[in-house]
FIDO-253674 format. One record per residue (C-alpha): residue number from 1; residue in three letters; y, z, x. Coordinates in steps of 0.25 Angstrom, whole numbers. Each point is the difference from the previous one (the first is absolute). Layout:
// residues N
- zavo  bator  Y  Z  X
- NUM  ALA  Y  Z  X;
...
// end
This chain:
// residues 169
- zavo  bator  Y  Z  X
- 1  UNK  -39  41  55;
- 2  UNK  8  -13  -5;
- 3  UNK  14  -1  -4;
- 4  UNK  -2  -9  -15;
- 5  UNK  12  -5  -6;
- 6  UNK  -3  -6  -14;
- 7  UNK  9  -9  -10;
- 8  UNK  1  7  -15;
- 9  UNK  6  -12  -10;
- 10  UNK  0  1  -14;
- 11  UNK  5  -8  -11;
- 12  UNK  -6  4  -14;
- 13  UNK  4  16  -3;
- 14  UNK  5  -1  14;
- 15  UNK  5  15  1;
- 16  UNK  -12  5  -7;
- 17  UNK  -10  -7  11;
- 18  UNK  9  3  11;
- 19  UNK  -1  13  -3;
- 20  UNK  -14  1  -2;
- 21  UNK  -3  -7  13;
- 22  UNK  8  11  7;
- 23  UNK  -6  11  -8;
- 24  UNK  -14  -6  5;
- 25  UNK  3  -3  14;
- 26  UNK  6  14  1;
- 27  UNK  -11  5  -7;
- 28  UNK  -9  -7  12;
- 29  UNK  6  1  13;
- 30  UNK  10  11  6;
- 31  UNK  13  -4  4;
- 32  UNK  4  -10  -8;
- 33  UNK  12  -7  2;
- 34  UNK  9  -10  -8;
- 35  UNK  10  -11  4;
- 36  UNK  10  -2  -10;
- 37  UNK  -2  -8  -15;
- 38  UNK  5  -14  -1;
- 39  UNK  0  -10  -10;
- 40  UNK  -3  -15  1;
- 41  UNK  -3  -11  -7;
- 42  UNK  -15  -4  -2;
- 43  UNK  -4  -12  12;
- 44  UNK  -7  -11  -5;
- 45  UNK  -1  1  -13;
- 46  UNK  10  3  -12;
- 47  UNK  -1  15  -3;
- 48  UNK  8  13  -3;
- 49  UNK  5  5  13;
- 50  UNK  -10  11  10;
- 51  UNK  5  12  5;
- 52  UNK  -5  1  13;
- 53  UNK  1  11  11;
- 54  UNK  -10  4  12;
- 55  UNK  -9  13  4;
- 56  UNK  -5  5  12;
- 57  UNK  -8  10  3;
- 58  UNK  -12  3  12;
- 59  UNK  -15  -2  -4;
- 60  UNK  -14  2  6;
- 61  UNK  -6  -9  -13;
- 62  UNK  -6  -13  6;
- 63  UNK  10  -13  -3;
- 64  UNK  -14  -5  -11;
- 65  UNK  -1  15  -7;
- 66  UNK  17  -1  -1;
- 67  UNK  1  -12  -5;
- 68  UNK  -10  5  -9;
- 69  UNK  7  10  -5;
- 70  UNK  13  -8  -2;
- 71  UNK  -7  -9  -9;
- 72  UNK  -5  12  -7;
- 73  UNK  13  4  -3;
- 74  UNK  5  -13  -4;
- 75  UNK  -10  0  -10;
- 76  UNK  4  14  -7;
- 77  UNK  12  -7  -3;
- 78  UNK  -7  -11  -7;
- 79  UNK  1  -11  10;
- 80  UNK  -8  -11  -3;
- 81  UNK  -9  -9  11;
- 82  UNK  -1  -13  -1;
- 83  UNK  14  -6  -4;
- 84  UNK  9  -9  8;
- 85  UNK  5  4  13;
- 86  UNK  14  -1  -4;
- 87  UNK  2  9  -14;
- 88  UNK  4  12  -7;
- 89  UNK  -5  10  7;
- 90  UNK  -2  17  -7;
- 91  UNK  -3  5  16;
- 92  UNK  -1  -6  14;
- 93  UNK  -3  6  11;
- 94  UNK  -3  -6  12;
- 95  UNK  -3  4  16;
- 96  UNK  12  -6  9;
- 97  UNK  -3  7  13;
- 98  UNK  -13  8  2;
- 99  UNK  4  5  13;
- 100  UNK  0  -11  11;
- 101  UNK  -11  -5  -6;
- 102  UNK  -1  -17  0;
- 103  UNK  -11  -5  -11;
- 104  UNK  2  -14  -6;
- 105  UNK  -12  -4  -7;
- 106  UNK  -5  -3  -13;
- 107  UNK  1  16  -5;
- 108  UNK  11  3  8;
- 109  UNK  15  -2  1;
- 110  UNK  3  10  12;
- 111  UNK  13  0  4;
- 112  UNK  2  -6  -15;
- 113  UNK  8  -13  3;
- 114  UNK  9  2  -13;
- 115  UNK  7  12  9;
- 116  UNK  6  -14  7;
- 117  UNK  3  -9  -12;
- 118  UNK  6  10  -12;
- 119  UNK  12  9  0;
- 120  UNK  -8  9  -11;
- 121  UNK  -9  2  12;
- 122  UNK  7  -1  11;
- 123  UNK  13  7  -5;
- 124  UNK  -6  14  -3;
- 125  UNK  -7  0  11;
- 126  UNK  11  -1  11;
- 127  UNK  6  10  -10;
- 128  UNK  -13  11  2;
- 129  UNK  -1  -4  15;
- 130  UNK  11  -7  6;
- 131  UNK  -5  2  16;
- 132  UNK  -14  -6  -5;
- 133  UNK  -4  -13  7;
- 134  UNK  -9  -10  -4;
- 135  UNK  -14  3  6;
- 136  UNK  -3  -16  2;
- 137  UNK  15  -6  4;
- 138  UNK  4  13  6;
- 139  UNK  13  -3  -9;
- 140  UNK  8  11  -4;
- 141  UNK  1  0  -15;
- 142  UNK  13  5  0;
- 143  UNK  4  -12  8;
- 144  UNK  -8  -10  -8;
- 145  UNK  6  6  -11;
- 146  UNK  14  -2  4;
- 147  UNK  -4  -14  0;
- 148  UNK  -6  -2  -14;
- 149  UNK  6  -11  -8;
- 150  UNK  -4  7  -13;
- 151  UNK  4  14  2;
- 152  UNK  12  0  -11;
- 153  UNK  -12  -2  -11;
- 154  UNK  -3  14  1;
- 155  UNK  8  12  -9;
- 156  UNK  -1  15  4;
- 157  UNK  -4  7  -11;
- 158  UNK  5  12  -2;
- 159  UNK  -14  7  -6;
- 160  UNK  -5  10  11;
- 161  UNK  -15  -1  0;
- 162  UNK  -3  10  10;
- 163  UNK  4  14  -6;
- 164  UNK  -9  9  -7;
- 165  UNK  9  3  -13;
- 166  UNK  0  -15  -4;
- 167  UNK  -16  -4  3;
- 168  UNK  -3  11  -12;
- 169  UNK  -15  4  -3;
// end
């Protein structure tokens, strides 16, 4: 059964569609585990700034039927199709890692190469998993991390996404 991390990012009713993707992804998969919140400015574009943070969690769900349901639960919280690359975003949620699976194609962005480029990815990550290694370089993300010019554009956020009491019904 794979290991999935996946990116959470958010910057229109950041909190609420945070907390509504952790609600849905606890709703759907046992385990689930958060990195801490952070917040960043939008990249490539001028926008309100994204919280961000990463979950993990094990799944026998197929990488195609995941995604799937990801995009589902991006929709529930009225994200739109169709846009710019670089925009205001309600929910993203992306797949990082799917175990130590390698798929680079025209569907799929396996280990997703943003995990290498931005701190709002790469940061939370290390802070979830800091002995995981990158399945392609073999790089320890820790290291790489250490490393990263841009790490300072990330705050820590005190919001605690990951306890019961504050998801609500």
């Amino acid at each position: 059964m794979p290991r999935v991390y996946v990116s959470i990012g958010s910057n229109i009713a950041r909190e609420q569609n945070i907390r509504a993707a952790v609600r849905a992804l606890k709703a759907s998969f046992n385990g689930v585990e958060l990195s801490p919140a952070y917040e960043s400015k939008a990249e490539g574009f001028d926008g309100d700034d994204f919280y961000n943070l990463v979950a993990r969690f094990d799944t026998h769900e197929p990488l195609e039927r995941l995604c799937a349901q990801l995009r589902h639960f991006e929709t529930a919280q009225g994200r739109v199709r169709g846009g710019p690359r670089f925009a205001p975003r309600t929910l993203d949620i992306d797949v990082l890692l799917y175990g130590d699976l390698v798929r680079h194609d025209n569907r799929f962005d396996i280990p997703r190469r943003d995990i290498l480029a931005y701190a709002h990815v790469l940061g939370p990550l290390v802070a979830l998993a800091p002995a995981l290694c990158h399945p392609e370089t073999g790089e320890r993300l820790a290291d790489r991390w250490q490393q990263f010019a841009n790490k300072n554009a990330l705050r820590k956020l005190a919001i605690n996404f990951d306890t019961t009491s504050e998801l609500g019904a």
